[in-house]
C-alpha positions in Angstrom: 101.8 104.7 154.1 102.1 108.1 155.0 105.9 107.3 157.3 107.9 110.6 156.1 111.0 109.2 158.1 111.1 112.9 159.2 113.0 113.8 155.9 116.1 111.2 156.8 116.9 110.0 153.2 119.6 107.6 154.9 116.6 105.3 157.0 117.9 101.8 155.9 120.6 102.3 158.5 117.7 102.7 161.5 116.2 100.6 163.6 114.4 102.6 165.3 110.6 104.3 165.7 111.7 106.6 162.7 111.8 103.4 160.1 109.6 101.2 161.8 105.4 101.7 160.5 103.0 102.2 162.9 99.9 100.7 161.4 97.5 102.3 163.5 98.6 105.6 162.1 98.9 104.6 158.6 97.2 107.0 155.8 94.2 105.3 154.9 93.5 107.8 152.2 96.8 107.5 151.1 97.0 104.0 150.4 93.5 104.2 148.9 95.0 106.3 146.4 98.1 104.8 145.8 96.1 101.6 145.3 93.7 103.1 142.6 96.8 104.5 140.7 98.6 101.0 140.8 94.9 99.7 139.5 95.4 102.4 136.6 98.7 101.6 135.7 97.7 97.5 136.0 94.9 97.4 132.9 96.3 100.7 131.1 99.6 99.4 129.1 99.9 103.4 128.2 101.2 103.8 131.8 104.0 100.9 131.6 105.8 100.8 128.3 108.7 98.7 127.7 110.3 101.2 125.3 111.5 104.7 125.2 109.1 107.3 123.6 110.1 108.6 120.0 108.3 111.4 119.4 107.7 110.6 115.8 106.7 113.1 113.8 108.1 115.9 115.5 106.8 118.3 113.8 103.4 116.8 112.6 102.1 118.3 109.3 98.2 119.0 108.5 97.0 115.2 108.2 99.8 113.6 109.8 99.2 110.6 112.4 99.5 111.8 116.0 102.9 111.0 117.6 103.3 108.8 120.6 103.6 111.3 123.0 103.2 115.1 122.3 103.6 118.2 124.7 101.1 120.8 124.8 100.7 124.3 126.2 97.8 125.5 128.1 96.1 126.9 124.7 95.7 123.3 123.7 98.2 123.9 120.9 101.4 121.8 120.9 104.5 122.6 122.6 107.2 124.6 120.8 110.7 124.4 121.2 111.2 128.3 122.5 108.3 127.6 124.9 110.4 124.7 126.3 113.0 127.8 127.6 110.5 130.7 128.3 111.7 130.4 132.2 108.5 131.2 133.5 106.6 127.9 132.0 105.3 126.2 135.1 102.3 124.4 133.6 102.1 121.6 130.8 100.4 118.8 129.3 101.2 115.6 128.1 99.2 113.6 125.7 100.0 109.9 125.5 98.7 108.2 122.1 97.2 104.8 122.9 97.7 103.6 119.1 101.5 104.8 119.9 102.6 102.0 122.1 105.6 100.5 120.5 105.2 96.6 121.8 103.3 93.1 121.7 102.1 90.9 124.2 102.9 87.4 124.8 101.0 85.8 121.5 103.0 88.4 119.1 100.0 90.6 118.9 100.5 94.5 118.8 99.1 96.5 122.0 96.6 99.1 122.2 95.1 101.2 124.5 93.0 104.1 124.6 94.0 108.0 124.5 95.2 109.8 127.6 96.1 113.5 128.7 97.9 114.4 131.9 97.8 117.9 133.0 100.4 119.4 135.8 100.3 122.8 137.4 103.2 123.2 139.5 102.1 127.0 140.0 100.6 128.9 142.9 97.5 129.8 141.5 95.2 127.9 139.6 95.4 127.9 135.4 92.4 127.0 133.2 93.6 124.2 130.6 92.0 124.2 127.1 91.9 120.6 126.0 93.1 119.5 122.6 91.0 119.3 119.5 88.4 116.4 118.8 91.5 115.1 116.5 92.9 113.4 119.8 89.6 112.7 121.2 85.8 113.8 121.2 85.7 113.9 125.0 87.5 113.4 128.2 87.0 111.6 131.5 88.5 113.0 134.6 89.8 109.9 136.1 92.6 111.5 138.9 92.5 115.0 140.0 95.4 115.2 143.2 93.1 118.2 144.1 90.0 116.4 145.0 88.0 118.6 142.7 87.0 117.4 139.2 87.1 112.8 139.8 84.3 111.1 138.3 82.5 114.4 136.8 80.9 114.8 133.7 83.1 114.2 130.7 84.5 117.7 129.5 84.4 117.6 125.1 87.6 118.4 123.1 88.2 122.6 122.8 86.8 122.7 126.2 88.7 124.4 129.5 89.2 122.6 132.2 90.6 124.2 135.6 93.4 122.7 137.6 94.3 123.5 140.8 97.8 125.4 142.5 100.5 122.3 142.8 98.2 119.5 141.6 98.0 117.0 138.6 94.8 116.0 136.6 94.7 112.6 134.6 92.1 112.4 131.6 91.2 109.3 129.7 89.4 109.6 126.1 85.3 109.2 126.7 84.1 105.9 125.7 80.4 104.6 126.5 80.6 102.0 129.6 80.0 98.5 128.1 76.6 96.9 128.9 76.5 94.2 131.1 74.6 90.8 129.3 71.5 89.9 130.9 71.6 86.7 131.5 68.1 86.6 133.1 65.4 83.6 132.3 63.4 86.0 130.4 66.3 87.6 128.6 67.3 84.4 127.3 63.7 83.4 126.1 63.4 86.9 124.3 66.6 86.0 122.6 64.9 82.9 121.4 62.1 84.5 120.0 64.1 86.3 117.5 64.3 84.8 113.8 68.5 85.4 114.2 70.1 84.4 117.5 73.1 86.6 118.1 75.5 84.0 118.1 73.6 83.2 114.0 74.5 86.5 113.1 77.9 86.9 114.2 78.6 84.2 111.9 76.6 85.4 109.4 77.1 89.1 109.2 80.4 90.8 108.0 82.6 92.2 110.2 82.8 95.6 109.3 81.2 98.9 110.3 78.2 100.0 108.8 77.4 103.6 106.6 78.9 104.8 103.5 82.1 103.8 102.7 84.5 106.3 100.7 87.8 105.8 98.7 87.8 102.2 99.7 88.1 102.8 103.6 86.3 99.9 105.1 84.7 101.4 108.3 85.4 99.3 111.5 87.6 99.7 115.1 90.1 97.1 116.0 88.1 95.8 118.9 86.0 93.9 116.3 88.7 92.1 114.6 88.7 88.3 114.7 91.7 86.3 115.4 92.2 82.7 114.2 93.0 80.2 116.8 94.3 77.9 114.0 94.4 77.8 109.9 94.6 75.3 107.5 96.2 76.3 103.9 94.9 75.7 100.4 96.4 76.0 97.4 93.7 77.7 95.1 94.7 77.1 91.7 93.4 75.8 88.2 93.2 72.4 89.3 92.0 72.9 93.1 89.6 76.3 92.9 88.0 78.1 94.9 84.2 76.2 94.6 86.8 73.2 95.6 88.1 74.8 98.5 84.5 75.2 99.7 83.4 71.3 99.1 86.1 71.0 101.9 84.9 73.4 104.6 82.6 71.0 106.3 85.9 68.5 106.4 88.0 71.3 107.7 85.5 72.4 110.1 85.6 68.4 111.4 88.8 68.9 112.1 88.5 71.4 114.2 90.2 74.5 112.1 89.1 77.9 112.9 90.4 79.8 109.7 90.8 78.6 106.0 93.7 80.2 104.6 93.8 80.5 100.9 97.0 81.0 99.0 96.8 84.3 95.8 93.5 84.2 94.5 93.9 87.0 92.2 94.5 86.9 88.6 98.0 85.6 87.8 99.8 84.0 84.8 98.2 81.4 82.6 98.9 78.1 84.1 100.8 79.3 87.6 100.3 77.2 90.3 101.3 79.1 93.2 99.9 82.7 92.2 102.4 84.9 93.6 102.7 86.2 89.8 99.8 88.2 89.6 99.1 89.9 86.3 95.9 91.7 87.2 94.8 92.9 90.7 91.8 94.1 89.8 89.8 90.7 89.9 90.0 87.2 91.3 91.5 84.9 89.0 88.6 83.2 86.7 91.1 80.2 86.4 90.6 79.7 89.9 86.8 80.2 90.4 86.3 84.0 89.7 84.3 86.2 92.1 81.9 83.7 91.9 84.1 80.7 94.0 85.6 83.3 96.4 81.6 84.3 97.5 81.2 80.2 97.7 83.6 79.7 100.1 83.2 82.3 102.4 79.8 81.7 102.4 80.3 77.8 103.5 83.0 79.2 105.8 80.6 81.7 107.2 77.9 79.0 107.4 80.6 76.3 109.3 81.4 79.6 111.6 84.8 79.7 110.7 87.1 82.5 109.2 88.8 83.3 106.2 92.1 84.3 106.0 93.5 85.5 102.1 97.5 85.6 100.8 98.4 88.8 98.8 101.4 90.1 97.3 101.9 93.8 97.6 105.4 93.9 96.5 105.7 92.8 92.7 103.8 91.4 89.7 103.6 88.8 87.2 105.8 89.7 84.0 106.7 86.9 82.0 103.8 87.4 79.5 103.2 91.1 79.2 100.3 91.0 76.9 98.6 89.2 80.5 99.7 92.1 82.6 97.3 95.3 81.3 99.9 97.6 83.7 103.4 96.4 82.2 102.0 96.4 78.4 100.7 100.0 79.0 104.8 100.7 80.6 105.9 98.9 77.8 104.1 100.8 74.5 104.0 104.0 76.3 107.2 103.8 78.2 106.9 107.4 80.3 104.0 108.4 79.2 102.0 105.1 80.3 99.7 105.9 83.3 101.3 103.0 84.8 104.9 104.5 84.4 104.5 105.8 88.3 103.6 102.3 89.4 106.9 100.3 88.4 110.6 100.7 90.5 111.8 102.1 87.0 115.9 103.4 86.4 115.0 105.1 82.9 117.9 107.2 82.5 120.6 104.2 83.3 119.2 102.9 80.0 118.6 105.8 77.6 114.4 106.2 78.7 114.0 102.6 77.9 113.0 99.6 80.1 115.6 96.1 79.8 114.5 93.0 78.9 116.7 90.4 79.8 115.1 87.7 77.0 117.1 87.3 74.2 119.5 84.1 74.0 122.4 86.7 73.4 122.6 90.5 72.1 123.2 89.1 68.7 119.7 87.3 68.1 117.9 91.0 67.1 117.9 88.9 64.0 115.4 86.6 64.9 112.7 89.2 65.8 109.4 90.0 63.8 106.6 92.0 63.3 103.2 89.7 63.5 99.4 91.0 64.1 100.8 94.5 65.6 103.3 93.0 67.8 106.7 92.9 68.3 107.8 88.9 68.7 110.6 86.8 69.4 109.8 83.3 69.1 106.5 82.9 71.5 107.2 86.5 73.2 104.9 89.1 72.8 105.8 92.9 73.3 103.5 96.2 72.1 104.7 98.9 69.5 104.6 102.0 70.4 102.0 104.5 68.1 103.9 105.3 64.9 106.9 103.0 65.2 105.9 100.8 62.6 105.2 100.9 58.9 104.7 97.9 56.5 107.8 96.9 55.0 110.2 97.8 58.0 113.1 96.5 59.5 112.5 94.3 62.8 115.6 95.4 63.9 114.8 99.2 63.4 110.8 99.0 65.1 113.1 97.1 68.5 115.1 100.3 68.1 111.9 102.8 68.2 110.1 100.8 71.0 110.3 102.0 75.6 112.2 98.9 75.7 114.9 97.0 74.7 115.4 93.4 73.9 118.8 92.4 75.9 120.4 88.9 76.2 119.5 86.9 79.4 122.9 87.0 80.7 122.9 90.5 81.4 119.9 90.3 83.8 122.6 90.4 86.9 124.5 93.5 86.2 122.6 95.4 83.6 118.9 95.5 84.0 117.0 98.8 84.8 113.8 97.9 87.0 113.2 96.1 90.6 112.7 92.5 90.4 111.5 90.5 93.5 115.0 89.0 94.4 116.8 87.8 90.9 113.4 87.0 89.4 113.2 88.4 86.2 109.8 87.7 85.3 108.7 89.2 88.7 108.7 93.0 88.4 108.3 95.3 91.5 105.5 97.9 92.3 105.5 100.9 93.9 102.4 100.6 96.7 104.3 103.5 98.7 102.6 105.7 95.7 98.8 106.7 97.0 97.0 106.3 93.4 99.0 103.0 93.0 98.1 101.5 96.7 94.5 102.5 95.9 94.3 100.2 92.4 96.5 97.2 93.6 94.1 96.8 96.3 90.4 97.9 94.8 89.6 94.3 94.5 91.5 93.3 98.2 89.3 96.0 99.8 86.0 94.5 98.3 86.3 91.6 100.1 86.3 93.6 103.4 83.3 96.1 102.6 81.2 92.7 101.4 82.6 90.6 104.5 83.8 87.7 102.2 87.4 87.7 104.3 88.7 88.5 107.8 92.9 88.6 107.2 95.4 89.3 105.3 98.8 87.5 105.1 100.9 89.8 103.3 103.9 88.3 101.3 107.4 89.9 100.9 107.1 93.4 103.1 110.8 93.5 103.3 110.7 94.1 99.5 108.6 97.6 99.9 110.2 101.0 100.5 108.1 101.9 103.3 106.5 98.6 105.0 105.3 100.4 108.2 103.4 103.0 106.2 102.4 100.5 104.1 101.3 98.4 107.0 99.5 101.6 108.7 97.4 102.4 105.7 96.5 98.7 105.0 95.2 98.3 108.2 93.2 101.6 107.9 91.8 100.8 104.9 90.6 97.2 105.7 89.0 98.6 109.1 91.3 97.0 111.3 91.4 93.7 109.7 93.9 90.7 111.1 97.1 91.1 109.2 99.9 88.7 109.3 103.0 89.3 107.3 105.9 87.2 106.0 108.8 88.6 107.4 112.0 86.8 108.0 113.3 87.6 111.7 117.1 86.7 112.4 118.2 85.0 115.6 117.9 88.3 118.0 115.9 90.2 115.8 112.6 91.3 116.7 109.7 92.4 114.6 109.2 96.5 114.7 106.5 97.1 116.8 105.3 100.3 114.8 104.3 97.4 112.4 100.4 97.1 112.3 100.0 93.7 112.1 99.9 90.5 114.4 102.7 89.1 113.7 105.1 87.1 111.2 104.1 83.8 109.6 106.1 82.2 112.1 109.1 80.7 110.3 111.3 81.7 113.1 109.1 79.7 115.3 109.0 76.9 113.0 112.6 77.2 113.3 112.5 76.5 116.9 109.9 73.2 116.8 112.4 71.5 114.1 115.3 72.1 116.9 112.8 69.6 118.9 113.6 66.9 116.4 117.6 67.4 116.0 119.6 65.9 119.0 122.4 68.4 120.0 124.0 65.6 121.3 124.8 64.8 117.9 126.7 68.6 117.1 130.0 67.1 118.4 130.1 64.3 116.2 129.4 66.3 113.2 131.8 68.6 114.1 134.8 66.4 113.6 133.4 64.8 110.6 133.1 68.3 108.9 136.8 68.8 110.1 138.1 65.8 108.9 136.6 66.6 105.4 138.1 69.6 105.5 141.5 69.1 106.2 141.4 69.2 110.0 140.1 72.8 110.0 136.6 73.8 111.5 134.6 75.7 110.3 134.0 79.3 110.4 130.5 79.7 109.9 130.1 83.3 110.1 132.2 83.8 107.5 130.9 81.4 105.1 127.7 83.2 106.0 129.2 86.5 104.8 131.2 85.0 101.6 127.7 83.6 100.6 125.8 86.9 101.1 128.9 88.6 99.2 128.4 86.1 96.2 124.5 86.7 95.9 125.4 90.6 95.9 127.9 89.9 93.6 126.4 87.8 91.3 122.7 87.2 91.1 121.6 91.0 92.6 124.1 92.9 91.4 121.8 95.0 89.6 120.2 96.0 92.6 123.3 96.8 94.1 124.3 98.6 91.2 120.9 100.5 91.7 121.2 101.4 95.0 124.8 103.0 94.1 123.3 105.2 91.4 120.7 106.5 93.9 123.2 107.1 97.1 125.0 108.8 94.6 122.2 111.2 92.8 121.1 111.6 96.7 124.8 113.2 97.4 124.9 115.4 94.4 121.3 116.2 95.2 122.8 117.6 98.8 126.3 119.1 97.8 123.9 121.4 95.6 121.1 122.4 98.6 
């Protein structure tokens, strides 16, 4: 308002002319100013975070994402840590990533915003500025200069120099073309008419991705163009419900008033599996459950009903059970190192001699009951590969199981002894590496097809918690898909919240499933239950955290104990690795 107080820091003690605002003398300007600033910091979530910056990385590396916030010198260049205590350094920048933001609003969904640069010259003189490389943005717009000078100019491109002025402060937002009002003018609308595809035809129509070449399966596209379902409706694609099914009940769905059809795995999974989370072959959709052929049905009915489709897929493991089904574990299996696949599985070879563990025999002793049929090692209806040369008419079972890249254990020892990842204590569920580039690239070949041909909008993405990186994962997903609607199944605690450097929209909501089945249980009723669970127990009540814990300490016990074991073989080869460096 432009009331200085005359410097007294202590006014709330004054009654007086000093404290009191004199409205006919207020600082029009002033308040303008102030006013456009709160405006800013209103639509611009950049300007009110509701976490601390991290930083992260540091010390960015040639083709490293851009940090949240990053300091920079006049040069452009960023900040080092001696320029921080060069005593004479009166002038910096501050660029604040948009994509960096590390919250979501009010539906769970992540925010964005768009790129900004603050410049402050607390010298006496004026110092030119030269404004980062295109990497951050193509061009600037001045949007605040304290000065007065540079406001509402001419947007200045990336590499350029930009002056600021003695004891002022310039804000810059990244250049983005002004969005075109619709005309909604008589004739406009009959011009629309006249054309053989009405917009609103098209958008229902058209894929939802960028157009122009498309290169190592990036699916061109900006966030702003992702669709979000305002409901979904699940189906269970498999042998006896497929895909050209699923479509004969669009119209239905559609009736119903569902935005999205959500289908369940779709991609190529073991003979007869009904749920599909055992995928044996990523590389197609599953013929068993209508092929490429049923997938471009039902989108297409989808597309035609205007609604959305929304795909499950399970980054984390494969099908196992049958290895002659899965191409990648029979190559692991015959060529054990060697296989190009070798960098794909979660793999301990030296814990078991540079061979893999198959927990399948009935015990250790039943090496007996293996033979040698059609080129293949068997035991009863399993099927395993020989490795080249291991065999020769006339040989020992016994001695080819001794020559093979795995080894035949007995079931029993699945819990303590076994060598590779398993989703949870699932034997027959084995777990990939997506965190490798090369492997990433040919789980998902077929995923990313759907995108660049506009067959499906979303992902739901099973089991993250299971990969060694799920924010990178995440990132790269998203990039790859064009910034596709990604929903992931994670489970979140009581308290725990879902890391906002995840690029997704949010969980499947079993947490908040967990809250609408409290709208059905009468707490009334805890009391009562209460003393009947005390009464069965001897008069003593129940200490529930600690059954918690005793039950988590039995499954790490008992029926992960491999993994445990794992994890202590790796903490341990990590501390030799650094008593060494």
């Amino acid at each position: 308002m432009g009331r200085t107080q005359q410097g007294n820091n202590n006014g709330y003690c004054q009654d007086s002319p000093l404290t009191w605002v004199n409205w006919d003398a207020v600082d029009q300007p002033l308040v303008e100013f102030t006013a456009a600033v709160n405006a800013l910091r209103h639509k611009h979530p950049t300007f009110r975070r509701s976490r601390f910056f991290d930083g992260r990385p540091v010390l960015r590396g040639e083709g490293e994402r851009l940090p949240d916030i990053e300091w920079l010198d006049v040069d452009g260049s960023t900040m080092k840590p001696e320029d921080w205590d060069s005593g004479f350094g009166r002038s910096v920048g501050m660029f604040l990533n948009g994509d960096g933001i590390q919250g979501r609003d009010e539906r769970g969904r992540r925010i964005t915003d768009v790129n900004f640069v603050l410049y402050f010259n607390a010298h006496d003189d004026e110092v030119k500025f030269t404004l980062p490389s295109d990497e951050y943005a193509p061009a600037w717009d001045i949007i605040i200069d304290t000065a007065g000078h540079n406001a509402d100019t001419e947007p200045v491109d990336a590499g350029g120099v930009l002056p600021v002025d003695a004891k002022s402060l310039v804000v810059l937002r990244a250049h983005s073309v002004p969005e075109v009002e619709p005309d909604h003018s008589v004739a406009a609308s009959l011009a629309a008419l006249s054309q053989t595809t009405t917009s609103e035809t098209a958008a229902l129509t058209s894929p939802i991705i960028g157009t122009g070449a498309h290169q190592e399966g990036h699916v061109e596209g900006q966030n702003s163009r992702m669709r979000t379902p305002a409901s979904t409706y699940r189906l269970q694609i498999r042998p006896g419900f497929t895909l050209q099914d699923a479509a004969d009940t669009v119209e239905y769905l559609h009736n119903l008033g569902v935005d999205w059809v959500y289908l369940s795995p779709i991609l190529t999974a073991e003979k007869g599996s009904d749920h599909g989370y055992d995928v044996t072959d990523p590389s197609k959709v599953d013929p068993d459950r209508g092929g490429p052929e049923g997938l471009a049905a039902l989108s297409r009915a989808a597309r035609d009903a205007g609604m959305g489709v929304l795909v499950d897929i399970v980054p984390n493991h494969v099908g196992v059970a049958s290895p002659h089904q899965n191409p990648w574990w029979w190559s692991l299996l015959k060529e054990g190192r060697q296989s190009p696949y070798a960098e794909a599985f979660d793999v301990d070879w030296d814990f078991a001699g540079g061979r893999v563990r198959l927990p399948v025999l009935g015990n250790d002793d039943e090496l007996d009951k293996l033979e040698v049929r059609d080129g293949e090692l068997r035991y009863y209806d399993h099927r395993f590969p020989l490795a080249e040369g291991s065999y020769t008419a006339g040989d020992d079972p016994r001695d080819v199981h001794a020559r093979q890249h795995y080894e035949l254990i007995g079931w029993r020892r699945a819990d303590y002894d076994l060598n590779y990842r398993r989703f949870f204590a699932v034997n027959t569920l084995a777990g990939i590496k997506v965190e490798v580039p090369r492997v990433f690239d040919e789980a998902h070949a077929e995923v990313l097809r759907w995108f660049r041909e506009g067959l499906a909008d979303g992902l739901r993405i099973d089991h993250p918690d299971g990969l060694a990186d799920p924010e990178g994962y995440l990132r790269r997903l998203r990039e790859a898909t064009g910034g596709a609607y990604l929903l992931i199944e994670k489970i979140l605690e009581p308290g725990e919240e879902l890391p906002a450097s995840f690029e997704c929209e949010g969980t499947t909501g079993y947490d908040a499933l967990a809250d609408v089945d409290r709208l059905f249980v009468d707490a009334e009723a805890q009391k009562a239950l209460d003393q009947l669970d005390g009464r069965l127990r001897g008069g003593e009540p129940a200490d529930y955290e600690d059954m918690i814990r005793g039950t988590k300490r039995r499954i790490t016990d008992g029926i992960l104990h491999s993994e445990i074991l794992r994890l202590g073989r790796l903490l341990s080869a990590r501390s030799r690795r650094n008593e060494v460096a």
